[in-house]
C-alpha positions in Angstrom: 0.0 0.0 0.0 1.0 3.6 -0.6 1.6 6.0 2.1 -0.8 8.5 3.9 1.2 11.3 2.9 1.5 9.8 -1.0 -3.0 10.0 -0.8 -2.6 13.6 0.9 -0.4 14.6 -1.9 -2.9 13.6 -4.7 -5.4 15.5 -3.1 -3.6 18.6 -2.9 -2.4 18.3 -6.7 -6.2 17.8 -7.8 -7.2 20.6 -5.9 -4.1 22.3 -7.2 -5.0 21.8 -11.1 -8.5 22.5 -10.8 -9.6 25.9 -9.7 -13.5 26.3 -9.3 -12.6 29.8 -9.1 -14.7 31.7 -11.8 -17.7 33.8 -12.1 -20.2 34.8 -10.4 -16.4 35.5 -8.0 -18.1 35.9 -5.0 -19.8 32.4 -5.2 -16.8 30.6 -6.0 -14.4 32.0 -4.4 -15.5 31.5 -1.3 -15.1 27.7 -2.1 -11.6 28.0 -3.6 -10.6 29.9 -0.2 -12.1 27.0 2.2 -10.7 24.2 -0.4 -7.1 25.6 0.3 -6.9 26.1 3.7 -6.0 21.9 3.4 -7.1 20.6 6.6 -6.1 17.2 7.5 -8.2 15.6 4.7 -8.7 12.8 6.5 -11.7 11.7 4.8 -10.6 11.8 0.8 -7.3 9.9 2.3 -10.0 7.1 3.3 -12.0 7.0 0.2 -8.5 6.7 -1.8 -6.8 4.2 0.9 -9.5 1.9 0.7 -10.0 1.4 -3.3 -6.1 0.7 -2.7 -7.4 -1.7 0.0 -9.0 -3.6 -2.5 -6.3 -3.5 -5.0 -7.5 -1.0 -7.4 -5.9 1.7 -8.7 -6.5 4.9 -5.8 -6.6 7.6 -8.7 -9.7 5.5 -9.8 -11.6 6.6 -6.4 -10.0 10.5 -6.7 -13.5 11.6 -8.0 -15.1 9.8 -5.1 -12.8 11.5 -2.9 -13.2 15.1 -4.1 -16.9 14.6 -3.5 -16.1 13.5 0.5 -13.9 16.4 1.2 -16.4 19.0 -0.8 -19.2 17.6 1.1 -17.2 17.7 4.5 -16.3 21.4 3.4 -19.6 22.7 2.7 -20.3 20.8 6.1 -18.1 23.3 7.8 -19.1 26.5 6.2 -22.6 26.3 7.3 -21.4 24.6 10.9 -19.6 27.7 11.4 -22.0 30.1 10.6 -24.6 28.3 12.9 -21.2 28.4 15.8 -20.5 31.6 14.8 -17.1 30.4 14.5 -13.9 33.0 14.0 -11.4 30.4 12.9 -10.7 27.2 10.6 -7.6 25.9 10.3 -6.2 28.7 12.4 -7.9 31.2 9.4 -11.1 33.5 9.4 -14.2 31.7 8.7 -15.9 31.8 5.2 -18.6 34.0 6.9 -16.2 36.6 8.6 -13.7 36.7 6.1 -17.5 38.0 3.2 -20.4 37.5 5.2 -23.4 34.5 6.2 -25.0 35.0 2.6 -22.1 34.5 1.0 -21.3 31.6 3.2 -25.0 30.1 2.9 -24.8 30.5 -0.7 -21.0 29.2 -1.5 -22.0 26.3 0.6 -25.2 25.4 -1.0 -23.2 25.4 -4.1 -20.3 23.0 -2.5 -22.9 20.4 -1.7 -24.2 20.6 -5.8 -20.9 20.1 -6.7 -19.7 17.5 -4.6 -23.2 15.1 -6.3 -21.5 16.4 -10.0 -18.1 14.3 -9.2 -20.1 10.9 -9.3 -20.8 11.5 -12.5 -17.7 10.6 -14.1 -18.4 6.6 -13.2 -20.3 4.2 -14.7 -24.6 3.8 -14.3 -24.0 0.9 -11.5 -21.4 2.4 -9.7 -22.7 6.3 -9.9 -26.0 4.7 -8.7 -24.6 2.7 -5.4 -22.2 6.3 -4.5 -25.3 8.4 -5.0 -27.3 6.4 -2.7 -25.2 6.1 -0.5 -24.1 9.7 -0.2 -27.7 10.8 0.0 -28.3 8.7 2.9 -25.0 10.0 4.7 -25.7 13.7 4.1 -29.4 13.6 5.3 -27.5 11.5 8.5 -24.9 14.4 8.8 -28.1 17.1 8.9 -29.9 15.1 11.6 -26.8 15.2 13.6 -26.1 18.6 13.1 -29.5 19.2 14.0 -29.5 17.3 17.6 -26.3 19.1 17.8 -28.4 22.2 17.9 -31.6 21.2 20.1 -28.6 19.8 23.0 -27.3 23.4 23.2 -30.7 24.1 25.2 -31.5 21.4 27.0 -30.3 20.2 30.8 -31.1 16.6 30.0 -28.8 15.0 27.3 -27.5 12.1 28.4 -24.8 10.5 27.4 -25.9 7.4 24.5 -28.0 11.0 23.1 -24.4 12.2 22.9 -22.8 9.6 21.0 -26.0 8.9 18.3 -25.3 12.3 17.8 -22.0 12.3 16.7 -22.3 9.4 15.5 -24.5 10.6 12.8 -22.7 14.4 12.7 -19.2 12.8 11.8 -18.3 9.1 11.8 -21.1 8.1 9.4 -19.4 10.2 7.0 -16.3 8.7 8.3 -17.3 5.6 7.5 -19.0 6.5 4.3 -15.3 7.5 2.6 -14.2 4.5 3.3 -17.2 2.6 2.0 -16.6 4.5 -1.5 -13.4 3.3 -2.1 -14.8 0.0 -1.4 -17.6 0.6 -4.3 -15.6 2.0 -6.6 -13.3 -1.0 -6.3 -15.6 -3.5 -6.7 -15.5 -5.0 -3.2 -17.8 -7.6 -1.6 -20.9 -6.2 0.2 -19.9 -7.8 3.3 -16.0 -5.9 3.1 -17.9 -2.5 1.9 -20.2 -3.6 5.2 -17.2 -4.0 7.5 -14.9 -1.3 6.1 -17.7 1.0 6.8 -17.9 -0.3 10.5 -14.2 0.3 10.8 -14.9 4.1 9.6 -17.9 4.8 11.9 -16.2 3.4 15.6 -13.0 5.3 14.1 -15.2 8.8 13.7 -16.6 8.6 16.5 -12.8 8.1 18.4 -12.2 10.8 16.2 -15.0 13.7 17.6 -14.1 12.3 20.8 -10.8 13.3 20.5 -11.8 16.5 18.7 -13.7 17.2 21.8 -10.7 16.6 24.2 -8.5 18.9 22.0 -11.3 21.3 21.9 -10.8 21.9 25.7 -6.6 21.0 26.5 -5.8 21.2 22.8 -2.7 23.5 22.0 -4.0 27.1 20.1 -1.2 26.8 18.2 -1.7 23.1 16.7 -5.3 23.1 17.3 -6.3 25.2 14.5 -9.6 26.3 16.1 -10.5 28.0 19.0 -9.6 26.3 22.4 -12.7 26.3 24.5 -15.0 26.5 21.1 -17.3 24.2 22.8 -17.5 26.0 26.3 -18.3 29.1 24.9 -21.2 27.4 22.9 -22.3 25.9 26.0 -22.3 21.9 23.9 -23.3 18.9 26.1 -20.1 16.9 24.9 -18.3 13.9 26.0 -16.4 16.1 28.3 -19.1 18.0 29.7 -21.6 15.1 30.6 -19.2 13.0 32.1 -18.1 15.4 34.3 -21.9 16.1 35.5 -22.0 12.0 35.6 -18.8 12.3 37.8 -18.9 15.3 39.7 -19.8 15.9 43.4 -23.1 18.4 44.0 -21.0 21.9 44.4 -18.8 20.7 41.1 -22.0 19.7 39.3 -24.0 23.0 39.9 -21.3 25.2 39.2 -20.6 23.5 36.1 -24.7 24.2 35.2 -24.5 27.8 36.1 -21.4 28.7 33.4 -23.5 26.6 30.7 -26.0 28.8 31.4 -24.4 31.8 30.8 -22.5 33.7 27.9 -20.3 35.9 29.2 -18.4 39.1 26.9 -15.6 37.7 28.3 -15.1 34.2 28.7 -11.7 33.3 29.5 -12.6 32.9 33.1 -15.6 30.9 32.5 -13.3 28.5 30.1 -10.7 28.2 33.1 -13.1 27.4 35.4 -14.7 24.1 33.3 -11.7 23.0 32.2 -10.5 22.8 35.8 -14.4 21.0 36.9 -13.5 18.2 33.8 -10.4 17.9 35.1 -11.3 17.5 39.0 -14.0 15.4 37.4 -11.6 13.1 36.0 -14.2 13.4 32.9 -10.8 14.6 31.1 -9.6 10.5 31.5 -12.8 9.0 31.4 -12.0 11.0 27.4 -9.1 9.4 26.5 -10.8 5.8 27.8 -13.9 6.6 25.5 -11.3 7.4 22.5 -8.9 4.1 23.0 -12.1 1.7 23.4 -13.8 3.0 20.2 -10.7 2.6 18.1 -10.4 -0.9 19.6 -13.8 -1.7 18.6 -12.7 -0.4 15.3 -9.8 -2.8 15.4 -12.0 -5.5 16.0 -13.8 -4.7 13.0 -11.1 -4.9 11.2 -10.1 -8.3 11.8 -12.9 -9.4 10.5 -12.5 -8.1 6.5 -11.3 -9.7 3.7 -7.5 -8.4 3.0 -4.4 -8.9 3.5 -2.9 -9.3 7.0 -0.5 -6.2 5.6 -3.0 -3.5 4.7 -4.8 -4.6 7.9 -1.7 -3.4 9.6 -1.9 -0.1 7.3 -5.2 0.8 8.8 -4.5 -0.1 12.1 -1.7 2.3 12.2 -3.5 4.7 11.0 -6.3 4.2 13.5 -3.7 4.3 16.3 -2.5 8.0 14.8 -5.7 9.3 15.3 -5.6 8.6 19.0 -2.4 10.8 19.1 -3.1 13.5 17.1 -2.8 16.8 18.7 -4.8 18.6 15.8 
């Protein structure tokens, strides 16, 4: 198999060639500036590992992959808007940098486009992607959605928590990797189990993204530390500590999600130090390793060869380290 960085690289020389830059300019340029900001492109890496998975060519699932990361791209315009992000990838937001038409609009037109890449395979194959990816973006909404609703309510426990990012990131997760399958020609039951792999390793992955979100470094990061504070979000970190706290820890930690200060460093200090005390910022880490286990386990199970088993497990196990 070919290396992680080798997949990056094709990515960034697609991207490279093929401007979507053109007029209307303040529709597509918008979507040329998100496009290059890079990003760990995690997700188009999957789509193009796993066609190599199943010994075909990776350049044959490039189109599949373009349509993953615009898709994940348009995701994160319109996530920002509703966040009222300031950063991606350490850069201004799409809606800062114009304004929330413009993002509305450019992103609207990233989700068109990312449908127009299936078109360059054949009838049976186009068919399978599109259904799939229909199914995954409606899944991606519904997430986003609960995302929303558990920013105002007191009662979101903890299996709400992880349906919801289940659906908000791995099934997409899962969904890259499941392409390259398709486009290769795999079995259903390897498409099946490569897809399981991708959907216990996205949901490691948001659980780590949550950690980072609260004791990530700013300056690997890429985002804002303490996004998810400031938003008040019920995540992993947040709900264990309730489950964990003692009655003082637990009501303070209510009173600053109820609140939005001007300022909120102190109020970000002060939860990251309940977590902590908590020992919700372990209980984390645990949820993360157990995930990519299961993952793991998945994995044992497919249809390859014991080597490119060994490919994605290490790249399972770099997930768990990542520090952005």
């Amino acid at each position: 198999m070919l290396s992680i960085g080798y997949y990056q690289q094709v990515i960034s020389d697609y991207f490279t060639a093929h401007s979507v830059e053109k007029e209307p300019f303040n529709l597509y340029r918008p979507i040329q500036y998100i496009l290059s900001l890079g990003g760990k492109r995690i997700r188009p890496v999957l789509t193009l590992m796993a066609a190599d998975v199943f010994n075909a060519d990776c350049h044959k699932a490039l189109p599949a992959a373009i349509a993953v990361e615009m898709f994940h791209n348009f995701s994160l315009v319109h996530d920002d808007i509703m966040d009222d992000a300031p950063l991606r990838r350490g850069n201004q937001t799409v809606h800062e940098k114009w304004d929330i038409n413009t993002g509305i609009l450019s992103g609207d037109a990233m989700l068109i486009l990312a449908y127009r890449y299936f078109e360059q395979y054949e009838p049976n194959t186009f068919a399978a992607l599109a259904k799939l990816f229909s199914k995954t973006a409606i899944e991606v909404c519904e997430g986003q959605q609960w995302d929303v609703e558990f920013e105002s309510r007191n009662d979101v426990t903890i299996p709400e928590y992880l349906n919801m990012i289940t659906l908000k990131t791995a099934v997409l997760v899962g969904a890259a990797l499941k392409m390259g399958g398709i486009v290769a020609g795999a079995s259903k039951e390897n498409c099946d189990l490569i897809y399981d792999f991708g959907l216990n390793l996205g949901i490691a992955f948001q659980l780590q993204d949550d950690y980072l979100d609260a004791f990530g470094d700013p300056e690997t990061f890429g985002k804002q530390v303490g996004g998810d504070i400031i938003e008040n979000k019920k995540t992993y970190l947040y709900l264990k500590a309730l489950e964990q706290s003692n009655d003082y820890e637990e009501q303070n930690l209510r009173e600053w999600f109820s609140v939005q200060p001007e300022d909120n460093s102190d109020k970000i200090v002060a939860v990251k130090n309940i977590f902590k005390h908590a020992g919700a910022d372990i209980a984390t880490k645990k949820a993360i390793e157990s995930y990519t286990l299961k993952a793991f386990v998945t994995l044992e199970q497919m249809d390859i060869d014991e080597d490119k088993k060994a490919v994605l497990k290490k790249f399972g196990e770099s997930l768990m380290q990542r520090k952005v």
